[in-house]
Structures are given as structure tokens and as C-alpha cells.
C-alpha positions in Angstrom: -47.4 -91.6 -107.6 -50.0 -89.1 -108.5 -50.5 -88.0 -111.7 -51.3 -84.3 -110.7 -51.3 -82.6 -107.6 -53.2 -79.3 -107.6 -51.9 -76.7 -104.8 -54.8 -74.1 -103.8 -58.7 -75.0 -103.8 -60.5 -72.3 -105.4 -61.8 -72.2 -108.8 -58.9 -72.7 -111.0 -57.4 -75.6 -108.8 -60.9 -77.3 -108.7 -61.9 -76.3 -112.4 -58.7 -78.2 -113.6 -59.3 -80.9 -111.1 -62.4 -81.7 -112.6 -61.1 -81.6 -115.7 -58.0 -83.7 -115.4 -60.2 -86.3 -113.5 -62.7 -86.7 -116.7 -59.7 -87.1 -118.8 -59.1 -90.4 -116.2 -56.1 -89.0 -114.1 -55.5 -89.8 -111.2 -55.7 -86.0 -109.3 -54.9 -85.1 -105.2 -55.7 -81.7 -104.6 -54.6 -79.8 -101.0 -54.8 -76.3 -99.9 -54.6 -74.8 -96.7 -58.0 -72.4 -97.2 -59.6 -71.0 -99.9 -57.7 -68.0 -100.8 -59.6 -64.6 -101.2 -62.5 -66.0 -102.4 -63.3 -66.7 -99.0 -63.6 -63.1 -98.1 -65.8 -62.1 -101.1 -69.2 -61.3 -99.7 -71.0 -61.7 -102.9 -70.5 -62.2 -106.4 -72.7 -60.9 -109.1 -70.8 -61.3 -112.2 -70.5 -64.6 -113.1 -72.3 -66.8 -115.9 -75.0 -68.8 -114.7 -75.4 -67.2 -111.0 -77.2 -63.9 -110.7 -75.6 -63.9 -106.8 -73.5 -66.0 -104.2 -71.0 -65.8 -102.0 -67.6 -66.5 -102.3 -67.6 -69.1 -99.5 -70.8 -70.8 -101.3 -69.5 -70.6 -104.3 -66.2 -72.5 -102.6 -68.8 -74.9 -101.2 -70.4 -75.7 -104.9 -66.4 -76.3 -106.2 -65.6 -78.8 -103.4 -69.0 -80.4 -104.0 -68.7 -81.1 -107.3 -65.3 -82.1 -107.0 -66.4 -84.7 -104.7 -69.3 -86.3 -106.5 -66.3 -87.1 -108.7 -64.6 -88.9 -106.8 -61.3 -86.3 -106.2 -59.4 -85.9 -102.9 -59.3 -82.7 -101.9 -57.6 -82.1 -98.4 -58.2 -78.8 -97.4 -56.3 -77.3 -94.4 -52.9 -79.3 -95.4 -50.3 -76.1 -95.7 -48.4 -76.9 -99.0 -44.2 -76.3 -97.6 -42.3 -77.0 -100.4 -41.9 -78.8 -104.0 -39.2 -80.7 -105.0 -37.9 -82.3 -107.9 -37.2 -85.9 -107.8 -37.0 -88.6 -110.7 -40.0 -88.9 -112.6 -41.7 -85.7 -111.3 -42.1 -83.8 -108.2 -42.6 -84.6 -104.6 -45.0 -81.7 -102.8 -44.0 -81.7 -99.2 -47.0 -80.0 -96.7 -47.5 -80.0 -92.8 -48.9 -83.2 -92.6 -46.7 -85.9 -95.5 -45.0 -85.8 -98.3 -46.6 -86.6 -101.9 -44.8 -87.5 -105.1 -46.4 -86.6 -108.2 -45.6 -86.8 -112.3 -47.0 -83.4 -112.6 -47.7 -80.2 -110.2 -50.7 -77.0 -111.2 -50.1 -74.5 -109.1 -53.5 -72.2 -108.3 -52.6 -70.9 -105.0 -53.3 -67.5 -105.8 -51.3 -64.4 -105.8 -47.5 -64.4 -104.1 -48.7 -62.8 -101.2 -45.0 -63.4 -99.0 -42.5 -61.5 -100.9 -41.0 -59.2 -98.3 -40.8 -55.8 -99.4 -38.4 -54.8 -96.5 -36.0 -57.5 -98.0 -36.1 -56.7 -102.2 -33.2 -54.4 -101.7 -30.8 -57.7 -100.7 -32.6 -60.2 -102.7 -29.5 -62.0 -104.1 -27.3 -60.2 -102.1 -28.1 -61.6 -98.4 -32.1 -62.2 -98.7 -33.2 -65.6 -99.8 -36.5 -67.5 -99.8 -35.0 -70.6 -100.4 -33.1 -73.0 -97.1 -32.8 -75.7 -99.3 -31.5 -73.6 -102.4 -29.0 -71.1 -100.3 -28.6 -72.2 -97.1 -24.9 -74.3 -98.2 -23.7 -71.0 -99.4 -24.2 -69.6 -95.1 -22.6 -72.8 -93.5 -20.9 -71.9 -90.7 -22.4 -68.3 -90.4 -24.7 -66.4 -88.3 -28.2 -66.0 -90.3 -31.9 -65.0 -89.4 -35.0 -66.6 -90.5 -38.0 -64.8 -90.4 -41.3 -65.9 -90.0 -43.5 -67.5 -87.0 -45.6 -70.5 -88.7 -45.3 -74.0 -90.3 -43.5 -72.5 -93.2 -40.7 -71.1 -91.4 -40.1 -74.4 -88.5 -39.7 -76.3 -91.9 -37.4 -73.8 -93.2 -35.4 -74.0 -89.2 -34.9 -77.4 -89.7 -33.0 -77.1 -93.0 -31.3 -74.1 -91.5 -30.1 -75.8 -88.6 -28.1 -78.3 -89.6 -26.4 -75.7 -92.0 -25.7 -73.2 -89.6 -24.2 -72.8 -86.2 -25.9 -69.7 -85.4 -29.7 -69.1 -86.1 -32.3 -66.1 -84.8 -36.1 -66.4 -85.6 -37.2 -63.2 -85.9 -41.2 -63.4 -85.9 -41.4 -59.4 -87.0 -44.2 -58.4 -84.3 -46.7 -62.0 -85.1 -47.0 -64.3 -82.2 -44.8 -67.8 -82.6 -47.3 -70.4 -84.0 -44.7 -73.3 -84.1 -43.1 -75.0 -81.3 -39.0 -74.7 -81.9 -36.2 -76.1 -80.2 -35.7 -73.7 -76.4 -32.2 -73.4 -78.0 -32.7 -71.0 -80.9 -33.1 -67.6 -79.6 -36.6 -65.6 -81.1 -36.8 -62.1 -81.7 -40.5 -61.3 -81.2 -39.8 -57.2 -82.0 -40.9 -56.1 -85.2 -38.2 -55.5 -88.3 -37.6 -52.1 -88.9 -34.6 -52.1 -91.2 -32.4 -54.0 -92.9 -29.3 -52.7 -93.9 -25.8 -52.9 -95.1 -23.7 -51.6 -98.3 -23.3 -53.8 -100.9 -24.7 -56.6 -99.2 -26.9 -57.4 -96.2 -25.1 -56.6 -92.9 -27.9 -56.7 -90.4 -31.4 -56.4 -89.2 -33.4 -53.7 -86.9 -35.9 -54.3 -85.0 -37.9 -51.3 -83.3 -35.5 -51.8 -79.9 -32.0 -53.4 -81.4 -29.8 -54.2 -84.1 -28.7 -57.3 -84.8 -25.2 -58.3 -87.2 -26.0 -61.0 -89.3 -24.7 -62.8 -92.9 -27.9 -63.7 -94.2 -31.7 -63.6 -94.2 -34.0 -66.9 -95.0 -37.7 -65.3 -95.5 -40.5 -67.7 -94.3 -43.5 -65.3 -93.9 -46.9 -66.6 -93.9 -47.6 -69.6 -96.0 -45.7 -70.7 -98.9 -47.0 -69.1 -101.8 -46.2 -69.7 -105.8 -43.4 -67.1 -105.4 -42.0 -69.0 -102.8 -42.3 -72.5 -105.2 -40.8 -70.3 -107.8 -37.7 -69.5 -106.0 -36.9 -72.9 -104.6 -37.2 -74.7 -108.4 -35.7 -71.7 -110.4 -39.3 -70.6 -112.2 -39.4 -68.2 -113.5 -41.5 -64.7 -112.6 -42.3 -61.2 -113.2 -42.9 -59.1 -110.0 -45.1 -61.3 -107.4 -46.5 -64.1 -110.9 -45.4 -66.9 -112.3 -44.5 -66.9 -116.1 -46.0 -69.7 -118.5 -46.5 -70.0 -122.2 -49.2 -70.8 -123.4 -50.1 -74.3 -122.4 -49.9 -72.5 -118.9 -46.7 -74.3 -118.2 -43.8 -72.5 -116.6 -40.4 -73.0 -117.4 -39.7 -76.2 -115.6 -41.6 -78.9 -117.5 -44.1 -80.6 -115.1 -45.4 -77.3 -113.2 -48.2 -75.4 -114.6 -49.9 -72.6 -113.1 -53.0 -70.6 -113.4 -55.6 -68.3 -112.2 -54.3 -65.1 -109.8 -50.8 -67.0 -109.4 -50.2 -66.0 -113.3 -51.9 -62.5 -112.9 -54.6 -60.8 -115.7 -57.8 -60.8 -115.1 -58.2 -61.2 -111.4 -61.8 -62.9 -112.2 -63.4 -66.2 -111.2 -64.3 -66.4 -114.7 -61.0 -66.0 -116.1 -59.5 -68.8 -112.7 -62.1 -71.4 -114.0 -60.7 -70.9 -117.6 -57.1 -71.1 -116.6 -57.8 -74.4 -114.6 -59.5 -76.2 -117.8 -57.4 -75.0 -120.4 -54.3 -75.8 -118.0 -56.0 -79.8 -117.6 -55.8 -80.6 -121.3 -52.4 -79.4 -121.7 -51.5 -81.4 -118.6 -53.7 -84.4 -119.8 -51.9 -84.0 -123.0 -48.0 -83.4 -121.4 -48.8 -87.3 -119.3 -50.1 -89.1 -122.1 -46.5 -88.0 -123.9 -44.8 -89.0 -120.8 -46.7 -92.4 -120.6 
């Protein structure tokens, strides 16, 4: 079991991997890219470095990390976390990874579906695992087209008889089961009275129960929702020890909003590695 497993590669994730390994953890760190920093053209405001890009300075981070001996697997999509005894285990597209403690610097919650805020709670869920009990027997849709949402299918499935993928307009990235039937249209609508009643889709409407969201990659808002953290709009809340409210999970950097500012990530991700480093010594 790790001690730490950071989710998300930039420079709060790599500044508190450093960190945590010179304070002799034991530190796995996966992402599936580098966030927006990879589309910054040039950066002229940070200490130390009149200019660079944001793909060097992702470069210089993964360098550095490396000389120190940490894993870093890049291109492993982070699915889920779940709690088990003694910590977490952080399920991606390729294993499954237990861990005493998670740090969460995945950036902002870029996948929570504006068309489905009206129903969150009342039909809308981002959560198979959490919610998909409460639509046994039911006819639900799960929307999305990648890794996130064939891992949500697979929860889904043996929950519910009746399941439509609905890909809202993106091409199917995954390769499902010829039996679940795909809506490829994008959504237009959802609607209903009290509760969610159905989708549209630019063509059709379609009478459902329920509605798993599975859009893009799984994000910290995504995290939040299946372990009960708590958030304000699309970030997560922590005190401040940057620890949210499930002990064990700590999160910096755009995931906890501010100061949207590599020098305010790299700050997070040390300050976040002694509280951590401090949290596991407790433990041990």
C-alpha cells in the first residue's frame, strides 16, 4: 500500500510529490495529461523564470520528479476512489491502487453537466456506485462516450435491466456490449416536474427514471460525489491543512479554486505534503 497517491501531474501534484518523497514516503503519482497547463503558450510570471511554456515547464516538473526517484504514470485516466480499510483504493483504466492517503490536484471540475443541475438529486447522479441501487429494476441513461462512462456501464448493468448510452453528439471511444442501445444525438433537454422524467435529444425523446453522468474524465467533482466531500459550486472544500472533509483526501491547486496561478498550485502541493507527512506519521 502506498502511502500517497497524487491524482493530476501539474504543479501542485508534482510540487507535493516532491515534497512528500523528501519527507521518505513512499508517493505514486498518475494523471491522464497535464491539465491546462498544457495549453499555456508561455508563462512570464513566475519566480525564477523570466519565460517558458507551459508544456516545458510540465517537462521541468516530471524531471525533477524523476531524479527523485517518484513514479509518475502519466496517461493512466484516474475512474474512481474508494474507501477501503486502512485508506483508499484509486481505481484508473489500467489497475487498481490502494493507498493510506489520496491529494487530489486534478484541476478544476470541468464534468459537471449544466443541462443536468436542475435534477441533481432528484433523477441526475454522478455516482453508479453511490445511486445506482436506488434505480434497480428501472430504465436509466448514462451519458458519456469514454473510459469513464464504460466503467460507470459496468456498475450500471448489473443494477439495471434497461440502460441507453447517450454520447450527447461525441463519437463512442469505448467498446460496449452490441446489446446496450447508444444514442449518438446530442441532448437537448431534460425534463420532467418534480423529478427527472426524460431526455431530448435534437430528433427524439426518450422516457427514463434516471440519469448516471459520465462526461469526459473523472474530475475532483466527480471524486467528490462518489465519497460524500464536500464542495462549493465546481471545488472542493478543505480546511486548512488542505484536507477535505473525509480524513485521508486532501486537495489543492485549481481543484480548491483562488488564485488560479502556478505559483499559488506549487504552494498548495507543499503545504498540502507536510500536513499529509504529518496526518501518516499519526496514523503510523
Amino acid at each position: 500500500m502506498k502511502d500517497t497517491i497524487v491524482v493530476g501531474y501539474g504543479p501542485c501534484g508534482i510540487s507535493c510529490a516532491i515534497y512528500l518523497r523528501r519527507y521518505g514516503n513512499d508517493v505514486l503519482v498518475l494523471g491522464k495529461d497535464g491539465g491546462a497547463l498544457e495549453k499555456v503558450s508561455n508563462i512570464e510570471n513566475y519566480y525564477g523564470i523570466s519565460s517558458i511554456s507551459g508544456p516545458d515547464l510540465l517537462k521541468q516538473g516530471l524531471k525533477q520528479a524523476h531524479s527523485l526517484g517518484i513514479e509518475v504514470r502519466t496517461r493512466e485516466e484516474v475512474l474512481s476512489i474508494e474507501a477501503i480499510d486502512g485508506g483508499f483504493e484509486v481505481v484508473t483504466s489500467v489497475g487498481r491502487y490502494p493507498t493510506r492517503t489520496v491529494m487530489l490536484a486534478c484541476g478544476t471540475s470541468r464534468n459537471q453537466w449544466q443541462l443536468g443541475k436542475r435534477f441533481e438529486g432528484y433523477g441526475v447522479s454522478y455516482c453508479a456506485t453511490c445511486d445506482g441501487f436506488l434505480y434497480r429494476k428501472k430504465k436509466v441513461a448514462l451519458v458519456g462516450s469514454g473510459a469513464l462512462m464504460k466503467h460507470e456501464l459496468e456498475v450500471l448493468k448489473n443494477l439495471c435491466p434497461d440502460v441507453t448510452v447517450f454520447t450527447d453528439g461525441k463519437p463512442l471511444e469505448e467498446e460496449i456490449s452490441p446489446e446496450v442501445k447508444v444514442v449518438p444525438e446530442k441532448i437537448t433537454e431534460l425534463f420532467g416536474s418534480e423529478k427527472l422524467e426524460g431526455i431530448r435529444t435534437e430528433s427524439q425523446s426518450y422516457d427514463i427514471d434516471g440519469c448516471f453522468v459520465a462526461l469526459g474524465s473523472a474530475s475532483a467533482f466527480t471524486f467528490a460525489k462518489h465519497l460524500g466531500m464536500q464542495t462549493e459550486g465546481n471545488r472542493l472544500v478543505v480546511d486548512d491543512h488542505f484536507q477535505t472533509n473525509i480524513p485521508g483526501i486532501y486537495a489543492g491547486g485549481d481543484t480548491i479554486g483562488g488564485l488560479l496561478q502556478v505559483s499559488k498550485a506549487v504552494s498548495d502541493g507543499a503545504l498540502a505534503a507536510t500536513a499529509i507527512s504529518q496526518f501518516l506519521r499519526e496514523k503510523k
